[in-house]
C-alpha positions in Angstrom: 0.0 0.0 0.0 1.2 3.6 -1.1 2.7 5.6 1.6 1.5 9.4 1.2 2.8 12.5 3.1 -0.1 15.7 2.1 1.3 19.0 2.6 -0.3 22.0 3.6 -0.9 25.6 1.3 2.8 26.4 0.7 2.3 29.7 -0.5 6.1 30.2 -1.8 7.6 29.3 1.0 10.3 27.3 -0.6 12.4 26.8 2.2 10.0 25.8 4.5 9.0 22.8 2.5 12.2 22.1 1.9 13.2 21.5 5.5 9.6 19.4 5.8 10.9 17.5 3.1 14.1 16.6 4.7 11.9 16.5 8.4 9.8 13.6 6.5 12.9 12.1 5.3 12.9 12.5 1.8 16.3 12.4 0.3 17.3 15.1 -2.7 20.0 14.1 -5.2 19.0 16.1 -8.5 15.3 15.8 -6.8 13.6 14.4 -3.8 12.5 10.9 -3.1 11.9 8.9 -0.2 13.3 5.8 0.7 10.5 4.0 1.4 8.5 5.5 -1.7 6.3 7.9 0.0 4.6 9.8 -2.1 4.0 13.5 -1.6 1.0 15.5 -2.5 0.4 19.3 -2.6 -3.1 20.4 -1.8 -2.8 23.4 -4.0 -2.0 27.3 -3.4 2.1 26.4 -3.7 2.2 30.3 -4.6 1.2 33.6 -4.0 2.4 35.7 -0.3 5.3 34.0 0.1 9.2 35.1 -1.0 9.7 32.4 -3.5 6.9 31.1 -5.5 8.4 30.8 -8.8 10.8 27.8 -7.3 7.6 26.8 -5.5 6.8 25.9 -9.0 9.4 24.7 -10.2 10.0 22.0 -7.6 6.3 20.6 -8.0 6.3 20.4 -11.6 9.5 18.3 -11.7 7.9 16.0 -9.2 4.3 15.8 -10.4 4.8 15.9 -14.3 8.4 14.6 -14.9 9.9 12.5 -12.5 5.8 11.7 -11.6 6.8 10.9 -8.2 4.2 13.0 -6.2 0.5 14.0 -6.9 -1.1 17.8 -7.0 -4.6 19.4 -6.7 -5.2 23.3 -7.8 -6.5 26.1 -4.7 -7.9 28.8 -5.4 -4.5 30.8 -5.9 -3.5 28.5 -8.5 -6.6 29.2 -10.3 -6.1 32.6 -9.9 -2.6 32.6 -11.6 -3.4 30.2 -14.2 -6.4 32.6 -15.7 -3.5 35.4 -15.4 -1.3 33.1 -17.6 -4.3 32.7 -19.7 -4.0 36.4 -20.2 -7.2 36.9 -18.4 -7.8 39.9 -16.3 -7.6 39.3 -12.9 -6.2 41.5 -9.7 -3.0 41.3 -8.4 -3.8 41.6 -4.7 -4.0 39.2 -2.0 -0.8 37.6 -3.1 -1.0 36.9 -6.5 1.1 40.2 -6.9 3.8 39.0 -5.1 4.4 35.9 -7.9 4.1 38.6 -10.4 6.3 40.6 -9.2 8.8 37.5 -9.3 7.9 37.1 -12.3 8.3 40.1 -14.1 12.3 40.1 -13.0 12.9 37.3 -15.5 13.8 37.1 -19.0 11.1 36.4 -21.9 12.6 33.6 -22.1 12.4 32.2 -18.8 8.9 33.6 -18.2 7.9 31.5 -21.1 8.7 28.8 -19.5 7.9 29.6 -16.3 4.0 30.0 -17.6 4.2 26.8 -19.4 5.2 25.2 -16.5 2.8 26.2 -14.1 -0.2 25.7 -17.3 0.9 22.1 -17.7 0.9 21.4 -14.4 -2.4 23.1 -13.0 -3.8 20.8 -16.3 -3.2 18.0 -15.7 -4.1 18.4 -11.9 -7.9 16.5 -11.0 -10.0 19.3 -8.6 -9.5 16.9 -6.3 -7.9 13.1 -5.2 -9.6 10.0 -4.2 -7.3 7.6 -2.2 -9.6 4.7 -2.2 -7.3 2.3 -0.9 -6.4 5.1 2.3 -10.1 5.9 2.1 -9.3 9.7 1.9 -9.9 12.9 -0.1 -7.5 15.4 -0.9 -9.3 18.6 -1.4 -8.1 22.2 -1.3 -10.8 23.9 0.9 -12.5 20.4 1.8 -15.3 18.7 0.2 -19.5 17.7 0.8 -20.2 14.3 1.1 -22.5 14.5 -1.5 -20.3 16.3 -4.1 -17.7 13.4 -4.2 -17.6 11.8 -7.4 -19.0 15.1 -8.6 -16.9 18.0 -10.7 -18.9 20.4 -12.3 -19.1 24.3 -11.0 -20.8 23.9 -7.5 -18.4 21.7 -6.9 -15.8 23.9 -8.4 -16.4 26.6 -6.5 -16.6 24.8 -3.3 -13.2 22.7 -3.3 -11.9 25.9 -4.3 -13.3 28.5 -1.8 -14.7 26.3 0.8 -18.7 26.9 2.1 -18.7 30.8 1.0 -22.1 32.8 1.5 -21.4 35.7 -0.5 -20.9 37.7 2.4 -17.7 39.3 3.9 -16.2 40.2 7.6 -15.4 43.9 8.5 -11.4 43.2 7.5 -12.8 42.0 3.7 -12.7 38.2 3.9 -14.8 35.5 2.7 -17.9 34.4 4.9 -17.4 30.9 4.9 -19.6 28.3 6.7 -18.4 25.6 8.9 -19.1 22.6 6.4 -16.4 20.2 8.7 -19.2 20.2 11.7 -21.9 18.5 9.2 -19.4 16.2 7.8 -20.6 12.3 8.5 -18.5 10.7 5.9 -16.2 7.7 6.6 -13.5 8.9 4.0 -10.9 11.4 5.4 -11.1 14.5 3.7 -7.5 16.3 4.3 -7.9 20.0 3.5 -6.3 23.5 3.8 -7.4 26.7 3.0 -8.2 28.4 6.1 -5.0 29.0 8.2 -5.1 27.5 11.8 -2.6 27.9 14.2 -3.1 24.2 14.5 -4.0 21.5 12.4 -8.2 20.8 13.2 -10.0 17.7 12.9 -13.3 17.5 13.1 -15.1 14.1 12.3 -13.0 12.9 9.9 -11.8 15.8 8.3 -8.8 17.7 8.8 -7.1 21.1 7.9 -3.5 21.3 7.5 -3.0 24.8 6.4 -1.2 26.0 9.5 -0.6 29.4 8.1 2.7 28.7 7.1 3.4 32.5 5.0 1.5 33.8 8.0 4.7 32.7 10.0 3.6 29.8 12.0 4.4 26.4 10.6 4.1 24.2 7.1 2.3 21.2 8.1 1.7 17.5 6.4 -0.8 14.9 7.3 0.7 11.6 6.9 -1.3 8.2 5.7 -1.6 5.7 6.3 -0.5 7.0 9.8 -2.8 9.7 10.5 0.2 11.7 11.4 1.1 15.3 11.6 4.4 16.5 10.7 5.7 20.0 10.9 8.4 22.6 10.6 8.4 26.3 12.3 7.5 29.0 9.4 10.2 31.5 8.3 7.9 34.4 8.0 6.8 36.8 10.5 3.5 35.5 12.5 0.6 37.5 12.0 -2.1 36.5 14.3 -4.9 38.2 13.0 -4.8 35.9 9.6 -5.7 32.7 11.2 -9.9 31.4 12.0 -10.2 30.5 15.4 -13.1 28.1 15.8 -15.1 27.8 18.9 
């Protein structure tokens, strides 16, 4: 049975995940592996925030499309850059000017590539990941029951954004709806999204995304262990990012 180590919204921080990496003992010669074949999987948002997106990238696309040694699923940042790739007009706030502004520094030439990279790799890349033999669901802001097995643009929007109600706090974010609490499902769904100072589970659903460009940690959920593994964030904390639930 595959071994699988799901990491958290990376958001650039490229040398976070590389000391989880080497915490979850993966091994890098020209690229990482593990010894005993773990098999890494990114639940989406690898850029925007953070100080290094663009080798954020890079680093998943050589493991997800060529060496094809770990799995990805989009957030709702990568969908965000990929329609500005498309050429699409889209704002560049709430991070996604940050992976702009990396990548306007480069050459033609290496922005070229840089776009086709990232294009080909949010492409191939399901909405979401059934581990039927682990009996878990990778989804980027968590799933319904009844929307898995489903893909079109409820669905969408809701792996994507989480339970939104159109409305929005005082400070401008998303009013989202506690969908974990209503969960009854006896798949895991391992999620991220909505930073946490600590990873939350609730039923059998958990969210990773401990706010690691928010300066607190870059978490992975491990399976078949059901363990969490962690390193401390580079990035200076900023408390009033993260949901605290009651």
């Amino acid at each position: 049975m595959e071994k699988v180590d799901i990491i958290g919204d990376v958001h650039g921080c490229y040398e976070e995940l590389q000391n989880l990496f080497e915490k979850l003992g993966y091994q890098k010669e020209k690229e990482y592996s593990h010894p005993d074949g773990r098999i890494p999987i990114f639940l989406g948002d690898i850029t925007d925030r953070g100080p290094q997106s663009l080798k954020v990238i890079e680093l998943v696309y050589h493991l997800v499309i060529i060496q094809k040694k770990a799995r990805y699923v989009p957030g709702n940042h990568c969908n965000k850059l990929y329609r500005f790739f498309l050429g699409n007009k889209v704002q560049q706030r709430h991070g996604l000017e940050t992976t702009v502004a990396e990548y306007n520094q480069l050459s033609r030439e290496e922005q070229a590539e840089v776009r086709q990279k990232f294009m080909t790799l949010y492409e191939n890349a399901p909405l979401y990941l059934q581990i039927h033999k682990m009996k878990a669901i990778v989804a980027h802001a968590g799933i319904k029951e009844e929307y898995i097995g489903r893909s079109d643009k409820k669905v969408k929007t809701f792996v994507l954004y989480g339970d939104i109600t159109g409305d929005f706090t005082e400070d401008g974010r998303p009013v989202r709806k506690d969908w974990a609490k209503e969960y009854e499902g006896t798949d895991w769904i391992v999620y991220g999204h909505t930073p946490v100072m600590s990873p939350r589970i609730v039923h059998r659903t958990i969210n990773i995304d401990t706010g690691c460009v928010f300066g607190n940690a870059l978490s992975a959920f491990r399976l078949p262990e059901k363990e969490v593994v962690n390193v401390p964030s580079k990035q200076p904390l900023m408390k009033e990012k993260f949901t605290y639930f009651n």
